[in-house]
C-alpha positions in Angstrom: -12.1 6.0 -24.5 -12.9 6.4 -28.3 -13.0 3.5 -30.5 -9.3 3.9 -31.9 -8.1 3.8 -28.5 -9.7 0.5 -28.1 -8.9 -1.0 -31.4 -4.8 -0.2 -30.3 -5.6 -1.6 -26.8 -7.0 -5.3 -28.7 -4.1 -5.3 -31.1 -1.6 -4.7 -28.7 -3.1 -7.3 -26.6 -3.3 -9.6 -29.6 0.4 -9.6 -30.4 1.4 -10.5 -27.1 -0.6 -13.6 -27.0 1.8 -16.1 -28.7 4.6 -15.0 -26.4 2.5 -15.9 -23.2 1.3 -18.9 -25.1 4.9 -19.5 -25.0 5.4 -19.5 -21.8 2.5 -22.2 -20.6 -0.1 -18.8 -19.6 -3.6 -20.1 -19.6 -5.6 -17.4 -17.7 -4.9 -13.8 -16.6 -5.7 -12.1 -12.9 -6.9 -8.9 -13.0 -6.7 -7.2 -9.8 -7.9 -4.1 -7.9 -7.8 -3.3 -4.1 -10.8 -2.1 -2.4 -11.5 0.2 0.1 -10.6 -2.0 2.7 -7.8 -3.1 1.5 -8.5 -6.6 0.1 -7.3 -7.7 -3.2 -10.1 -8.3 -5.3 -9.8 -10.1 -8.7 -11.9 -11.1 -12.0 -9.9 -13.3 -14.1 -10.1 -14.3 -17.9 -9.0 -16.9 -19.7 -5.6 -16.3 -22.1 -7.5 -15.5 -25.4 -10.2 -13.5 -24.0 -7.1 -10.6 -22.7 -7.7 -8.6 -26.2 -11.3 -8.3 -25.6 -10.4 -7.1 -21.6 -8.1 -4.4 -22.3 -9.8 -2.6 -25.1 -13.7 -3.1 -23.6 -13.2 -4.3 -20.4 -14.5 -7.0 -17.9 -17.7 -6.4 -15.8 -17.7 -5.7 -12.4 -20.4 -4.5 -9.9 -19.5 -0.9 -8.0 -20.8 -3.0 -4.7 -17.1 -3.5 -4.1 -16.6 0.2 -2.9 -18.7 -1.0 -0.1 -17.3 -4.3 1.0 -15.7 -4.2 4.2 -12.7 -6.8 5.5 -15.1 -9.5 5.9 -17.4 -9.3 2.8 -19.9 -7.8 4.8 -21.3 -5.1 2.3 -22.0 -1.8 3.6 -25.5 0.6 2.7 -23.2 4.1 1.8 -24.2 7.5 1.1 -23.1 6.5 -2.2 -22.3 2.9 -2.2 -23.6 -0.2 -1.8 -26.0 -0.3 -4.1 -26.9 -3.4 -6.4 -27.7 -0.9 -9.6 -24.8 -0.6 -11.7 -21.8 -1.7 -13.4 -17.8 -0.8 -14.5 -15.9 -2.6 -16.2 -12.3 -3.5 -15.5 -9.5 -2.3 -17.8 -6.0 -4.7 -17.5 -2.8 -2.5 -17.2 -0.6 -4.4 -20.3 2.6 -2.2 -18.8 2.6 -4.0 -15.4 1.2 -7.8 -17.0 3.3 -10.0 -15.1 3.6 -14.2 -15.8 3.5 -14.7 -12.5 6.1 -17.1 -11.3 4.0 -18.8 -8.0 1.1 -19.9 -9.9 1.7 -21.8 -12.7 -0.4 -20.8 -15.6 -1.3 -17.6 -14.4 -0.6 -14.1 -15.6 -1.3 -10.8 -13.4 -2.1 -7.2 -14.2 -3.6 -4.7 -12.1 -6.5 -3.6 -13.8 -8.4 0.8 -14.0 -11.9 0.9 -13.8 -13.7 2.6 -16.4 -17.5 3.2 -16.5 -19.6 1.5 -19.3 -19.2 4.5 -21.4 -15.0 4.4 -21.5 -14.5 7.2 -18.7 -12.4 6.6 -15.7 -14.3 6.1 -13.0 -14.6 8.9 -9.9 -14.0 6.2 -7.5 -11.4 4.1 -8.7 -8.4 4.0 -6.4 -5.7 3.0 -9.1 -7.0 6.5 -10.9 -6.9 8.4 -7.7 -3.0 7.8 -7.9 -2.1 8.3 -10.8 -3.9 11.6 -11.2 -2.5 12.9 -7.8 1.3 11.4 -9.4 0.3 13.8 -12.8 -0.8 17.1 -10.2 3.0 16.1 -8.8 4.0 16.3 -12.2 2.6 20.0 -12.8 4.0 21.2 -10.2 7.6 20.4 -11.5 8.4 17.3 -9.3 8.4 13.3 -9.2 8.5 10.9 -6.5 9.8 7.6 -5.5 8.2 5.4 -3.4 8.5 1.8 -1.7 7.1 0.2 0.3 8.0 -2.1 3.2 6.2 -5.8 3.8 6.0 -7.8 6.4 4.3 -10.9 7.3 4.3 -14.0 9.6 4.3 -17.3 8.0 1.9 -19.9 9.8 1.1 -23.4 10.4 -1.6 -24.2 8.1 -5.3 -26.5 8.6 -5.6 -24.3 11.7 -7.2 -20.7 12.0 -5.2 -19.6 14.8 -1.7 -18.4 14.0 1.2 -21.3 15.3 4.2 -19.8 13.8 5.9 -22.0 11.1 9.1 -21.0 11.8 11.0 -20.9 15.7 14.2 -19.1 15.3 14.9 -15.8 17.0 14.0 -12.3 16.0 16.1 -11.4 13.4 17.8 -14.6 14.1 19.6 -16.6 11.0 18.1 -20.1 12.8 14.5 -18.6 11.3 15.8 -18.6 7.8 17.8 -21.9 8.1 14.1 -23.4 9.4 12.4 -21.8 6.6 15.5 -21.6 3.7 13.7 -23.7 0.8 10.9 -21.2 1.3 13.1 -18.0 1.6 14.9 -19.0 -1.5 11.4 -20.3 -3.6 10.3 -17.0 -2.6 12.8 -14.5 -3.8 13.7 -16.6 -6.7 9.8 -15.8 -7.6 10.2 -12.1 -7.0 13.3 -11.8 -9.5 11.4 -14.2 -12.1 8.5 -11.3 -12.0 11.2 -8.7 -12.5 10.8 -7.6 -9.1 14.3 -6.0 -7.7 14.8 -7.0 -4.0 17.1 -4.7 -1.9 16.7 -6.3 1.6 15.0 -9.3 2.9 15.3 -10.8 6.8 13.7 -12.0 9.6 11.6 -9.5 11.2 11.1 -9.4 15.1 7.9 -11.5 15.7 7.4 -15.1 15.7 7.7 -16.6 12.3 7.7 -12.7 11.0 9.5 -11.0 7.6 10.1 -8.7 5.8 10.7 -7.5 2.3 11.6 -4.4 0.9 11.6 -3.7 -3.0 13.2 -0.8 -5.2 11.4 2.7 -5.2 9.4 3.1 -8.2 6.9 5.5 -9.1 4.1 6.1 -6.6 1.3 3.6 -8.7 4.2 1.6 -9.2 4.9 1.2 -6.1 1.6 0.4 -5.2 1.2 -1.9 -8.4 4.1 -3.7 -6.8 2.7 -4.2 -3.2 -0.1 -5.6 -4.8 2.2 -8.2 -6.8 4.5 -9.0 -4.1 2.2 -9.8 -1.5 0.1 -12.4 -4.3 3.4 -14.1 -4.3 4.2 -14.1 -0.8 0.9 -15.7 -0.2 1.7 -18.5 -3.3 4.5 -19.7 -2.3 3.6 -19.7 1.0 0.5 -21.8 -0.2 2.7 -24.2 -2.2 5.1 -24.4 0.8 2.0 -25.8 3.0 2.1 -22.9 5.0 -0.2 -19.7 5.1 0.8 -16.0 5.4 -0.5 -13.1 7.1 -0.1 -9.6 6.4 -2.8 -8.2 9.3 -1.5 -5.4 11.3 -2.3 -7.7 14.8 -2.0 -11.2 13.8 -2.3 -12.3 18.0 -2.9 -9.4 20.8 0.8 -9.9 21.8 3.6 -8.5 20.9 4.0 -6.7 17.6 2.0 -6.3 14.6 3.1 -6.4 10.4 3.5 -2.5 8.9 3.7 -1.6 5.8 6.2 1.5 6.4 6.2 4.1 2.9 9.4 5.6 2.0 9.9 7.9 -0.3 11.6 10.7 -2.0 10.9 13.9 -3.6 12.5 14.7 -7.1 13.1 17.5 -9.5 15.0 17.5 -13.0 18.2 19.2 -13.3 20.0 20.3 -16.5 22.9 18.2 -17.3 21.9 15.4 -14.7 20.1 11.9 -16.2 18.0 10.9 -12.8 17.5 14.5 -11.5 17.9 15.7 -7.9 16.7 14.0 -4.3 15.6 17.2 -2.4 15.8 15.1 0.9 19.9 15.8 0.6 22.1 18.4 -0.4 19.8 20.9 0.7 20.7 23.9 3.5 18.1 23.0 6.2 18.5 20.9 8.9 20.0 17.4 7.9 20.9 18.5 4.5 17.0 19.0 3.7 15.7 21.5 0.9 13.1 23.6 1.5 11.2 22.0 -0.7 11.4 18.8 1.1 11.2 20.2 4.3 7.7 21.4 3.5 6.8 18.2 1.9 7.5 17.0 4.8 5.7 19.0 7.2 3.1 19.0 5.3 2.4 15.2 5.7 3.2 15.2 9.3 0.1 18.4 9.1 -2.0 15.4 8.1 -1.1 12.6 9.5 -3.9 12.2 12.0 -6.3 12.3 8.5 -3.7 10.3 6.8 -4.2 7.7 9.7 -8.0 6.4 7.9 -6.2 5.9 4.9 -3.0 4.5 6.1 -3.6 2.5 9.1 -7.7 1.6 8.2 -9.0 -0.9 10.3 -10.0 -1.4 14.1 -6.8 -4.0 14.0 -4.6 -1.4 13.3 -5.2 0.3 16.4 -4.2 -2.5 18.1 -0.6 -1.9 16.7 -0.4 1.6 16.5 1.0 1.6 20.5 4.0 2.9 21.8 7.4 1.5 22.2 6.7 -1.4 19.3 8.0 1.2 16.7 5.0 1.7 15.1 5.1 5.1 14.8 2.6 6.3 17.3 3.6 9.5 17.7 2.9 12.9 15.3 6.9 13.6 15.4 10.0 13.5 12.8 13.5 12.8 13.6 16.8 11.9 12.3 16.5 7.6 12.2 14.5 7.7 14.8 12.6 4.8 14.9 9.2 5.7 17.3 8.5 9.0 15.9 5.8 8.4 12.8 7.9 10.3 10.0 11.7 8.9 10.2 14.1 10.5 7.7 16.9 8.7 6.5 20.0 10.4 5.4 21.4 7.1 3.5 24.9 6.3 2.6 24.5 8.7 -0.6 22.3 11.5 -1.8 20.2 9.4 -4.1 19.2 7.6 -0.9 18.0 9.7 1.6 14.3 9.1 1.6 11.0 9.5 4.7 9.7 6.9 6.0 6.3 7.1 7.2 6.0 4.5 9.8 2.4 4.3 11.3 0.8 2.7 7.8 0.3 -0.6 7.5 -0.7 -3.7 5.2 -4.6 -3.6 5.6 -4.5 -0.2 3.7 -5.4 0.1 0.2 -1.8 0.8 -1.3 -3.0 3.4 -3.9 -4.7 5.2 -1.6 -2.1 5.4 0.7 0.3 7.3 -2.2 -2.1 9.5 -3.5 -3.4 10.6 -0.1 0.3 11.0 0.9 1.2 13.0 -2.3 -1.7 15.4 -1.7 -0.6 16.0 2.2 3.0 16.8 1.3 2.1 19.2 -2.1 -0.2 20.8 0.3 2.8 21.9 2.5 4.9 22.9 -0.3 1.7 25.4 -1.6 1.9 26.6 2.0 5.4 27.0 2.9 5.2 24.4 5.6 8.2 24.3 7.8 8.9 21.6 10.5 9.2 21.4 14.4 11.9 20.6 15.9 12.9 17.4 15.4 12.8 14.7 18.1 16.2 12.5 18.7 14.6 10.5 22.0 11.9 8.1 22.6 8.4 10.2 22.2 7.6 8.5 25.1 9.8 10.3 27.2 9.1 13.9 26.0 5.9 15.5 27.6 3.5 16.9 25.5 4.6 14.9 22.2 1.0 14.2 20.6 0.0 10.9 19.8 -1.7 9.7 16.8 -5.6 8.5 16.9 -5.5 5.7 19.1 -8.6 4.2 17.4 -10.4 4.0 13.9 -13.1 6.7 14.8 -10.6 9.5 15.7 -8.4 8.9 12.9 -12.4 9.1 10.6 -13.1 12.4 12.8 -9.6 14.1 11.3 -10.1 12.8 7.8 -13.4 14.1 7.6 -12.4 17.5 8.8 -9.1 17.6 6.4 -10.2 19.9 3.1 -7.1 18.6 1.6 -7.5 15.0 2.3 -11.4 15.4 1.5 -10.8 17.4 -1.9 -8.5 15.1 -2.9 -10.8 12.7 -3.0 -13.9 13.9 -3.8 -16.7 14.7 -2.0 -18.8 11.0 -3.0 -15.3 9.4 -2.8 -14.4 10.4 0.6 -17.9 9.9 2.0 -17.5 6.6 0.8 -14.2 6.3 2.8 -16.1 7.3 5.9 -18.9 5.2 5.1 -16.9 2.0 5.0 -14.6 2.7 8.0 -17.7 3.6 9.9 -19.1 0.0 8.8 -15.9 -1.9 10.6 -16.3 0.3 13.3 -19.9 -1.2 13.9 -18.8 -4.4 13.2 -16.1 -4.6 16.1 -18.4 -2.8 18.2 -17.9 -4.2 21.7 -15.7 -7.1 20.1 -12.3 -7.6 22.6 -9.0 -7.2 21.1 -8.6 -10.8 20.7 -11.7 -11.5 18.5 -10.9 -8.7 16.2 -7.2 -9.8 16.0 -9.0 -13.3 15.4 -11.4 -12.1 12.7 -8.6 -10.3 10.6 -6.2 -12.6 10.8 -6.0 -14.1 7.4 -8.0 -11.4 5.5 -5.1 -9.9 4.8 
């Protein structure tokens, strides 16, 4: 970053000011998600934003290292107290945010201290998998979806706020201040809404946003999950986004869906290559591929996507999780469901096994990577599955804990090169550390430990 660059960044932050002046902002969030998938932030007050964006706000590399509970990890190449980045605010995704009064948000890139993007930084790692997308003459769209349980607060055990059925309209009549606080939020932040209901565990829901972009997507998981959590807060309740809140029953994904792109003359939004095509369930070849090449990797994509001990308690069988390395058309215990939609511009993969303690970014540019890598290859699908994998011998399962899914990631080139070789060690490195850390812990304590650190 050369000093012009940074001279545009101040005065672009400087003529916004007055207008967040004008609407009551006093001090701005800036936001990046580690490794293990916690929202970390750094935070400056409304005048200090010029001098942010164009040099930056320090922050120690140490976070690369941090696993769920702040324990801080000795890496190959993290964990280190030498060293500092600073933190570069994203002015295209500032948001006022509408739960916290006062506040602004903007996810923030970190930089080095000499203006270069930094090797490790997970923001960067999508956007430059998006632009290797890009080259290769296609975009994406990506959402994600979000659920959470809403709890009792002053208590660190979960007692669900909310006693209305599964899906039931009695949960939302409990809760309908909240539900109403909550979305109003979302649309005040310029975030579009498609669906939001009760999910199927106690005091559970879920929200699912427009596709975007791939880091806008991921920008916007960031934001909506902040907002869930304030106006839970303000609501005197607290939320959880943990893949096993309690040992029983189900667990909170965070199912990606997306869709592959390419521009055609003549048309303004281009054309879905998940419909219209001449493969099975109106598939291109193209997406075909894409796809296969993600269900390739899914065992890799399983320390990325579903990252912490906890999330092998949820990814079982028959709790549609998405346990099982198999596609089909909507069906909903396979780990890759494609959905045809209602039109064309709908039709979209849903990758089922991820969930909420993932780091967001990481989980669209290692996704990206896995699906180019079958379109370089020519991948082509199995057949698909239209039962329950569990009654189909021989269907394979994905890792059933956090060490097998770190054994395939480690032996994925793809995944790997994607990342880098320091990067991905440090990937290892910190999913090793939780793996120590629950060592011998029951099902219960870890469900207990991560209950509210995500």
């Amino acid at each position: 970053m050369d000093t012009s660059q940074r001279e545009a960044r101040y005065a672009r932050a400087s003529e916004i000011i007055g207008e967040l002046q004008d609407r009551d902002v006093i001090v701005v969030a800036l936001t990046w998600v580690d490794n293990s998938g916690v929202t970390r932030v750094k935070s400056v007050p409304l005048a200090e934003l010029p001098n942010a964006v164009a040099w930056g706000v320090g922050a120690s590399p140490v976070f690369d290292a941090f696993l769920l509970d702040d324990t801080i990890i000795s890496g190959r190449f993290a964990g280190s107290p030498v060293g500092d980045l600073r933190l570069h605010p994203d002015l295209d995704r500032l948001t006022v945010l509408a739960g916290q009064p006062g506040w602004a948000w903007a996810p923030a890139d970190r930089y080095d201290q000499q203006g270069q993007p930094y090797a490790a930084d997970q923001r960067g790692l999508a956007r430059t998998v998006t632009g290797r997308l890009a080259e290769a003459g296609y975009t994406a769209r990506m959402a994600f979806e979000i659920e959470w349980v809403v709890g009792q607060a002053g208590t660190d055990e979960f007692v669900p706020a909310a006693s209305g059925p599964a899906y039931g309209h009695t949960r939302q009549v409990e809760l309908s201040d909240y539900c109403a606080d909550l979305l109003a939020a979302l649309a005040e932040q310029d975030v579009r809404v498609v669906q939001f209901h009760p999910e199927y565990g106690a005091g559970q829901f879920e929200v699912s946003t427009i596709a975007l972009d791939p880091v806008g997507a991921a920008d916007t998981v960031v934001l909506v999950r902040e907002t869930i959590r304030a106006i839970t807060s303000r609501h005197g309740m607290r939320a959880s986004f943990s893949p096993k809140v309690v040992t029983e029953g189900v667990g909170n994904g965070g199912h990606l869906h997306l869709s592959l792109w390419r521009d055609a003359p003549g048309e303004v939004e281009g054309t879905n290559l998940f419909a219209g095509g001449t493969g099975i369930f109106g598939l291109t070849p193209e997406a075909e591929s894409f796809t296969a090449g993600v269900l390739d990797h899914l065992p890799a994509l399983c320390a990325i996507g579903s990252p912490s001990v906890a999330s092998y308690l949820r990814l079982v069988p028959s709790h549609w999780a998405g346990a099982f390395a198999a596609w089909g058309l909507e069906n909903r215990e396979t780990a890759l469901r494609l959905v045809t939609g209602s039109r064309p511009a709908a039709a979209n993969l849903e990758v089922k096994s991820f969930d909420l303690s993932a780091n967001p970014y990481l989980v669209v540019a290692a996704t990206l990577a896995a699906g180019l890598a079958g379109i370089a290859d020519g991948a082509t699908l199995p057949e698909p599955l239209d039962v329950d994998p569990v009654s189909r011998s021989g269907t394979r399962r994905l890792p059933t804990s956090l060490d097998e899914a770190v054994a395939a990631f480690e032996a994925d080139q793809v995944l790997t090169d994607t990342f880098g070789a320091e990067f991905a060690a440090t990937i290892v490195d910190v999913r090793r550390g939780e793996i120590a850390r629950f060592a011998e812990v029951s099902a219960r304590e870890i469900a207990a430990v991560t209950r509210w650190r995500h």
